[in-house]
Backbone bond lengths (Angstrom), bond angles and torsions (degrees), N, CA, C in turn:
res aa  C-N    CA-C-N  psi(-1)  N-CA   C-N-CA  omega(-1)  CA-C   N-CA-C  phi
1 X - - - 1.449 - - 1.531 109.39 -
2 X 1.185 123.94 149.39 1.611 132.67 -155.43 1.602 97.53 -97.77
3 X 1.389 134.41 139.50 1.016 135.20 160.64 0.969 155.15 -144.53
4 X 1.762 87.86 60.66 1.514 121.50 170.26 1.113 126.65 -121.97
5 X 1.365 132.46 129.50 1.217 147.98 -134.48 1.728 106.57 -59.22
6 X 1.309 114.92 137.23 1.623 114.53 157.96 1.122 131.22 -128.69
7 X 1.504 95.50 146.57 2.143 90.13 -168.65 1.575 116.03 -56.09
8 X 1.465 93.82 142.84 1.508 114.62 -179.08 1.435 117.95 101.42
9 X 1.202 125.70 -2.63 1.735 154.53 -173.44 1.742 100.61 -101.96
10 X 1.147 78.37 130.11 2.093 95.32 -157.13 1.897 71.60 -88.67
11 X 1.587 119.77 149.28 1.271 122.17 173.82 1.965 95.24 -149.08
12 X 1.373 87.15 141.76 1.703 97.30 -168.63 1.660 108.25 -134.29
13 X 1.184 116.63 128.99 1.760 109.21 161.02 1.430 125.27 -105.02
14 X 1.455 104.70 134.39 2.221 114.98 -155.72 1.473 83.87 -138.72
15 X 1.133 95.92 168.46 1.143 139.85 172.37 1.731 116.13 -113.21
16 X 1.000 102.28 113.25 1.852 127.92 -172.77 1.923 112.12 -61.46
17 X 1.359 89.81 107.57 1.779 85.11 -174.31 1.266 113.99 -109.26
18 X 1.216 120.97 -13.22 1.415 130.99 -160.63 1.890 100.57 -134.28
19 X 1.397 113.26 124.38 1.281 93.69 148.13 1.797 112.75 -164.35
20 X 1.430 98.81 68.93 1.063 123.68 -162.09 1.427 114.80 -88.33
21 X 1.453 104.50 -26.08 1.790 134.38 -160.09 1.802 86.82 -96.49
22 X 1.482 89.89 135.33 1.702 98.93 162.98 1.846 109.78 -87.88
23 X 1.963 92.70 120.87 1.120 112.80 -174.26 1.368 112.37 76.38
24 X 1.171 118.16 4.19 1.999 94.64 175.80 1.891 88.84 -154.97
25 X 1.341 70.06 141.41 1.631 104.76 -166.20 1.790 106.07 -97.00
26 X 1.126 138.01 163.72 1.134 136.85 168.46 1.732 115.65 -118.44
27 X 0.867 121.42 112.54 1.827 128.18 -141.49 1.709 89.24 -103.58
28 X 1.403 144.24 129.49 1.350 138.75 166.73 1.921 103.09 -105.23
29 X 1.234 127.53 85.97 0.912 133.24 -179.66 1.761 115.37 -91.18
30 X 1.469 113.32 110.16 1.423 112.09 -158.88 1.788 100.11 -110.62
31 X 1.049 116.51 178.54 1.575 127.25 -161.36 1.611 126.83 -175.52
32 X 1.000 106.29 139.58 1.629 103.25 -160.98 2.146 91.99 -127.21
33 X 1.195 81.72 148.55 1.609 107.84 -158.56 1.721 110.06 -145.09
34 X 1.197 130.55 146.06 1.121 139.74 -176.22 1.691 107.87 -80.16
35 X 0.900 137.78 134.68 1.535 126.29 141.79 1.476 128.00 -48.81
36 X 1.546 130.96 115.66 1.558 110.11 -172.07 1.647 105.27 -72.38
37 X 0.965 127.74 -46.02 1.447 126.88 -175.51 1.823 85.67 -54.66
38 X 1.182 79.80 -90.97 2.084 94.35 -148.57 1.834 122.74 -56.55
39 X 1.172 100.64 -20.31 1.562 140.27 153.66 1.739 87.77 57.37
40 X 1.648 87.35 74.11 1.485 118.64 -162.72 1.262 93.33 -131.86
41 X 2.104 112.91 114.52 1.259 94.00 -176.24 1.460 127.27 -97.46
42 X 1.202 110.89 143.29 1.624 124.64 -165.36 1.746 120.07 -70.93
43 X 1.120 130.75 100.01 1.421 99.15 150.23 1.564 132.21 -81.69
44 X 1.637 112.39 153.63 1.023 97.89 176.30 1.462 115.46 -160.07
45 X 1.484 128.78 139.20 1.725 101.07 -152.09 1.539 97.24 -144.98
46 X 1.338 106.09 162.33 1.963 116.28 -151.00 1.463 73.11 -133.28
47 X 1.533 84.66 161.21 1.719 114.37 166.90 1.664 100.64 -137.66
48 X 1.399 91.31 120.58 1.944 98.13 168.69 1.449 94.05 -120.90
49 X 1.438 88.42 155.32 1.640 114.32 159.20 1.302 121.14 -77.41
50 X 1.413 133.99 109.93 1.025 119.64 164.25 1.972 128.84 -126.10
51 X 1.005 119.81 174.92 1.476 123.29 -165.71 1.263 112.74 -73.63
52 X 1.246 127.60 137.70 1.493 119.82 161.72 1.884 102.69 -146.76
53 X 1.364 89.78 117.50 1.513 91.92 -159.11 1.450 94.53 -67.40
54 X 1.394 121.22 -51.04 1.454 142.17 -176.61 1.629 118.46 -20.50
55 X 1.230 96.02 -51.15 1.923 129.46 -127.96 1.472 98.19 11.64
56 X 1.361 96.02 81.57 1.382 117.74 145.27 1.931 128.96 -89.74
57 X 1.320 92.29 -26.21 1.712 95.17 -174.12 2.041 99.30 -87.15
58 X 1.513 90.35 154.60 1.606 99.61 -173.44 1.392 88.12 -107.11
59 X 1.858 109.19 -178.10 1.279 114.47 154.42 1.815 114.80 -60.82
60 X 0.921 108.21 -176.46 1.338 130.42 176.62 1.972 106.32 51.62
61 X 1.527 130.64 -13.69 1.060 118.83 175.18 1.781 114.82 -71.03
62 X 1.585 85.34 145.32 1.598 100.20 173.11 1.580 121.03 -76.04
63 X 1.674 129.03 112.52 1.206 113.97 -162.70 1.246 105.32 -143.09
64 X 1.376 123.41 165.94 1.389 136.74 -163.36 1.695 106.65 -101.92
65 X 1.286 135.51 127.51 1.292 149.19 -177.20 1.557 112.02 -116.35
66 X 1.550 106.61 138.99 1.589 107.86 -177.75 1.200 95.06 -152.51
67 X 1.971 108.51 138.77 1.348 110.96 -155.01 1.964 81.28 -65.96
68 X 1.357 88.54 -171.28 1.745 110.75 171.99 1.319 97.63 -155.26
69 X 1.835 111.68 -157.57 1.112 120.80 -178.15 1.662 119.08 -96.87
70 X 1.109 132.07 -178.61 1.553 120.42 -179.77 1.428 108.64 -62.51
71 X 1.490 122.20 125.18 1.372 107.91 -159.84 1.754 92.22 -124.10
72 X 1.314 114.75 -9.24 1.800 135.26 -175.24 1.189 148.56 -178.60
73 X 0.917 151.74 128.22 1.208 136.71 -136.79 1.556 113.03 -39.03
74 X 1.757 124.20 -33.89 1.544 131.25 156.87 0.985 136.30 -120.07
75 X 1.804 105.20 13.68 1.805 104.31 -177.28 1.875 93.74 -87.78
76 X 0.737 109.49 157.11 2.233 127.20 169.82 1.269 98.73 -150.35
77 X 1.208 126.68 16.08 1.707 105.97 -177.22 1.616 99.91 -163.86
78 X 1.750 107.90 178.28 1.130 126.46 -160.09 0.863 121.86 -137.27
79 X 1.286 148.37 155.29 1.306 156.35 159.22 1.662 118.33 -81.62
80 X 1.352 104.69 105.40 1.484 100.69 -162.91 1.574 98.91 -97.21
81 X 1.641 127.38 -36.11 1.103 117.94 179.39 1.596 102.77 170.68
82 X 1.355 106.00 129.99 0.979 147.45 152.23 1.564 126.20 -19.22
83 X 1.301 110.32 75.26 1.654 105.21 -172.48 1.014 122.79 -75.99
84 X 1.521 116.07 -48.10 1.877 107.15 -167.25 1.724 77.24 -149.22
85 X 2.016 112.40 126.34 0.915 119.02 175.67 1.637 118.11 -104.06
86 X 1.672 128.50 148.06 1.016 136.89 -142.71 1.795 106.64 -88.99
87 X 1.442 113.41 119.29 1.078 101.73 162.50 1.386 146.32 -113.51
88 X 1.465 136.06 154.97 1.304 104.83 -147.70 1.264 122.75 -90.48
């Protein structure tokens, strides 16, 4: 499987909290946003499931996510690669 990005593929960078599950990782991908009224800026941060056929990624590494297709009842996404890995 190819794993480099293609247009129209939503792509996100998280931080790995979970990786307890064989092959799927739990990705905490956080994001900051304006308030429209108070234009107060927001954090605010998601956890997806995503695939890692490998299980190569640990907790605490910084990694790159790209939606995919329905892969489980909550994985939609992937682990495309591994940016900066966690040390202890």
């Amino acid at each position: 499987m190819s794993t480099e990005t293609r247009p129209g593929r939503k792509t996100f960078q998280g931080v790995i909290v979970s990786d307890k599950m064989d092959k799927t990782r739990v990705v905490k991908v956080e994001r900051q946003h304006k308030h429209r009224l108070y234009e107060k800026i927001i954090r605010t941060a998601t956890k997806f499931h995503a695939h890692d056929e490998e299980n190569t990624s640990k907790l605490g590494d910084i990694v790159e996510i790209m939606s995919t297709r329905p892969l489980s009842k909550l994985k939609r996404w992937r682990i495309t690669r591994i940016i900066k890995s966690f040390e202890a």
